[in-house]
C-alpha positions in Angstrom: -6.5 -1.4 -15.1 -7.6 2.3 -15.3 -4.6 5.1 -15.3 -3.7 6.0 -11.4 -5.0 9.1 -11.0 -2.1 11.5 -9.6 -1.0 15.1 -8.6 2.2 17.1 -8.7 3.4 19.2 -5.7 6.4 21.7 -6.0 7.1 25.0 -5.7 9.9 25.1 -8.5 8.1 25.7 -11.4 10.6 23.9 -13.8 10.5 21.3 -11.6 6.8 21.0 -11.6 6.6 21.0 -15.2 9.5 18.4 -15.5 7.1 15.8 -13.5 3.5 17.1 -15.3 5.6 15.9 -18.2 6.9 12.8 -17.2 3.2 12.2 -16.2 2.1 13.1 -19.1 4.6 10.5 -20.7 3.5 7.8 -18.8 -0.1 5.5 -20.5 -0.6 4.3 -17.1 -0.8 8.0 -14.9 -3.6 10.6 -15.0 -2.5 14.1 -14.0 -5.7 15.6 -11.9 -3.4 18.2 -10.6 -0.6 20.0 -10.3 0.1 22.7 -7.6 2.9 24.8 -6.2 2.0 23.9 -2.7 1.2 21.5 -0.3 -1.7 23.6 1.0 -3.1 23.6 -2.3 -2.9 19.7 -2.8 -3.9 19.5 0.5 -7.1 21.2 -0.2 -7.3 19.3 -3.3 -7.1 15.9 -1.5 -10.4 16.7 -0.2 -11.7 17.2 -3.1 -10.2 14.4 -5.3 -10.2 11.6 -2.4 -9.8 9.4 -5.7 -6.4 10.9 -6.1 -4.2 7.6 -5.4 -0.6 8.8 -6.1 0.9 12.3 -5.1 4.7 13.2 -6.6 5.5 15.6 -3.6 8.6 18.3 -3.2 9.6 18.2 0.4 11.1 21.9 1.1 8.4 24.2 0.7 7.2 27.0 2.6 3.5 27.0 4.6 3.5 23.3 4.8 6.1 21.0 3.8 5.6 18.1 1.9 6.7 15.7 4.7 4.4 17.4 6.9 1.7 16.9 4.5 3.1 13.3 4.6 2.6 13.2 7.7 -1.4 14.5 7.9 -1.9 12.1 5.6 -0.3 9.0 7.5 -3.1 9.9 10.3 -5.7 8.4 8.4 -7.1 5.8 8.1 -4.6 2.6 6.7 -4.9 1.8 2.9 -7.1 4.9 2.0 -4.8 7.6 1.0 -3.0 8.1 -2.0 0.6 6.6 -2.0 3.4 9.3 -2.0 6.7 9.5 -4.2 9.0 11.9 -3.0 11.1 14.3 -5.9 13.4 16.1 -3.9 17.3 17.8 -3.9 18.1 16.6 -0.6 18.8 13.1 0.1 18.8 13.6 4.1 15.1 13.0 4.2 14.7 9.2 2.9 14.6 7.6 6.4 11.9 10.1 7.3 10.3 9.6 4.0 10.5 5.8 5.1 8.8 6.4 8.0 6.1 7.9 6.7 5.3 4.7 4.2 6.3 6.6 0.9 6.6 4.1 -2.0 9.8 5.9 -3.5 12.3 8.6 -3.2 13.7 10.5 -5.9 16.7 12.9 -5.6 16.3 15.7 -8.1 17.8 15.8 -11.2 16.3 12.4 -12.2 15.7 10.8 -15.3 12.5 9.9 -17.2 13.9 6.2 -16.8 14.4 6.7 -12.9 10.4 8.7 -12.8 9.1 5.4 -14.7 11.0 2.8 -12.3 8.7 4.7 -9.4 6.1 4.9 -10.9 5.5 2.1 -11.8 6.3 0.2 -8.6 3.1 2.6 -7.5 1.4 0.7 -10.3 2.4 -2.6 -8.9 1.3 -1.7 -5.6 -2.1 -0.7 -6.8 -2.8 -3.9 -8.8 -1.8 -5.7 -5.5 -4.3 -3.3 -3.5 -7.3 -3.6 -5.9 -6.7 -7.4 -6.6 -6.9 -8.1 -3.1 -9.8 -5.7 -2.5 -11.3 -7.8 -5.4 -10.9 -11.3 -4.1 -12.1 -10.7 -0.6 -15.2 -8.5 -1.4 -17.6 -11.1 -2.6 -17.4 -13.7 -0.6 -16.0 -11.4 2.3 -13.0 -13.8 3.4 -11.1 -13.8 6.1 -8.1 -12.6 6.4 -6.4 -16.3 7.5 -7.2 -17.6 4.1 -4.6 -15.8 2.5 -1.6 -17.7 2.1 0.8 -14.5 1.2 1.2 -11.3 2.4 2.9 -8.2 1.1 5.8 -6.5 3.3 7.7 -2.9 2.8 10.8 -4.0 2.6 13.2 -0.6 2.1 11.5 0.5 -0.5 9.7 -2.2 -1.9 6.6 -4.8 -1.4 8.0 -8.0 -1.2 5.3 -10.9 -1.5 5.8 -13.5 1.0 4.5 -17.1 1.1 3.0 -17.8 5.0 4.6 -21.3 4.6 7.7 -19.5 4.3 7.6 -17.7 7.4 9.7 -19.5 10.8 9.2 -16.6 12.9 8.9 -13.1 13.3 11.2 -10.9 15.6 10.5 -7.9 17.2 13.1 -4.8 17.6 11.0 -1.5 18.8 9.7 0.0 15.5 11.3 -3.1 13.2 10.3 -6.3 12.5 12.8 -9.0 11.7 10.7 -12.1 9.4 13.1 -14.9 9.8 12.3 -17.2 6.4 13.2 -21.1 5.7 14.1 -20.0 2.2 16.9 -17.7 2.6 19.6 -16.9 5.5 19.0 -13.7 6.0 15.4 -12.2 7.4 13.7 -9.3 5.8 13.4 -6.1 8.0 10.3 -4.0 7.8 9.4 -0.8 9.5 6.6 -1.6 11.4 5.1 -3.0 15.0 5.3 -6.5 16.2 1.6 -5.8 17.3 0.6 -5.0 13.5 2.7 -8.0 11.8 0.4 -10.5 14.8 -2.7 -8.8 13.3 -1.5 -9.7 9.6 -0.9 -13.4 10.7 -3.7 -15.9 11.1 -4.4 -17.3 14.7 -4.7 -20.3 13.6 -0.6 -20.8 12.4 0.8 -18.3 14.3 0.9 -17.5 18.0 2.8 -14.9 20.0 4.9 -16.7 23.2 6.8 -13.9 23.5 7.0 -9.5 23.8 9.4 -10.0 20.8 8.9 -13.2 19.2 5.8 -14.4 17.5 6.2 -18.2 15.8 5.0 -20.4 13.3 2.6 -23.2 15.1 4.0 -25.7 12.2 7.4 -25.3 11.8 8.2 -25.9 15.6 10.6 -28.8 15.5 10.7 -29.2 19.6 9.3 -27.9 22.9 11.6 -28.4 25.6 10.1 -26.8 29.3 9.7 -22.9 28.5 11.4 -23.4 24.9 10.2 -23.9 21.4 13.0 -25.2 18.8 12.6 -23.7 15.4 15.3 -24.2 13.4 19.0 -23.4 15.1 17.1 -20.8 17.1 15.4 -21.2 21.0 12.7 -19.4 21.7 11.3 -18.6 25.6 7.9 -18.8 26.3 7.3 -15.7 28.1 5.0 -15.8 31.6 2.8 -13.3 29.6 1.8 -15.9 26.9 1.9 -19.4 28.5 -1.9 -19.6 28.9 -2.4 -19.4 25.0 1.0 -21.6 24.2 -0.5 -24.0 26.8 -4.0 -24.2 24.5 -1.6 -24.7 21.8 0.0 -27.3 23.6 -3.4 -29.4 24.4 -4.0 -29.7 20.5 -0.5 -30.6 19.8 -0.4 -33.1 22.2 
């Protein structure tokens, strides 16, 4: 795999250096740029949109790096470079979470702490451009896939579809409740985006918060699918699609 081309953002120049070294330190990282602030990486976004990892300082003035963060969030899915924090203040991770950053580090940090992010951004491009890979020449659908990748806290977890009982929804949350461990992971993200990960054809929706796996329903009793020790409703909303369901089973 090629280096993953990066810029640094801060408007410390000490701490700007530190990270062009540790860049520099690191076989798998290209520096394209370094900048002092976010305006200027802004502008150079635009003309780099090959840049695919930015190590960004959050408290600067003009534009901060969380609201760069946050222009960047607004476009379109997948195509922006992935964004690891470096910052004194710890305050910001949720918000940094929000925004789909890949790590978080609270200044002063170590080379060995630098390398542990940036090389989960490695990870997460090898994922991104093996997948981009397998589905471009034969142009597969997405249902084929028998994995997919979560953000779980700060980390993609790879998860078998066979693994999945059912997915919960809790406003901006997902709970994915799994048949190989007790406790579900939790990922920031809509119950209306996790539905369009899943295939149709072993998943379905019955409920505003609860979408279940077609084969791992043990019972259906009235309005009530058995999965497990948990009982699911069948919402009004979603009966017409269960009850499709439903003639096939049958």
């Amino acid at each position: 795999m090629t280096p993953l081309k990066c810029i640094a953002v801060d408007d410390e120049p000490l701490a700007l250096g530190l990270v062009c070294s540790f860049i520099d330190q690191t076989p798998f990282l290209e520096l394209i740029g370094r900048y002092t602030s976010a305006v200027e990486a802004l502008r150079s976004l635009h003309e780099h949109p090959d840049v695919e990892l930015l190590f960004l300082d959050i408290q600067m003035p003009e534009l901060t790096g969380m609201e760069l963060a946050r222009v960047l969030d607004r476009g379109q899915p997948g195509t922006g470079p992935r964004i690891i924090f470096t910052t004194a203040f710890n305050q910001y991770a949720l918000e940094g979470y929000r925004v789909d950053a890949l790590d978080y580090l609270v200044k002063p940090f170590s080379y060995e702490e630098f390398l542990r992010a940036a090389t989960k951004a490695r990870g997460y491009a090898e994922i991104t451009h093996g997948s981009q890979a397998a589905v471009a020449p034969a142009a597969a659908p997405a249902e084929e896939a028998e994995h997919l990748f979560l953000k779980v806290e700060y980390e993609l977890v790879r998860v078998a579809l066979d693994d999945i009982l059912y997915v919960e929804g809790l406003k901006d949350y997902v709970k994915v409740h799994l048949s190989s461990q007790p406790r579900p992971l939790l990922s920031l993200m809509s119950l209306k985006a996790m539905e369009e990960k899943l295939p149709a054809r072993r998943f379905l929706r019955i409920h505003r918060s609860f979408i279940v796996a077609l084969d791992k329903i043990e019972a259906i009793r009235r309005n009530t699918v058995q999965i497990g020790s948990a009982t699911i409703t069948v919402s009004d909303q979603y009966k017409e699609p269960f009850a499709q369901f439903l003639s096939r089973w049958s």
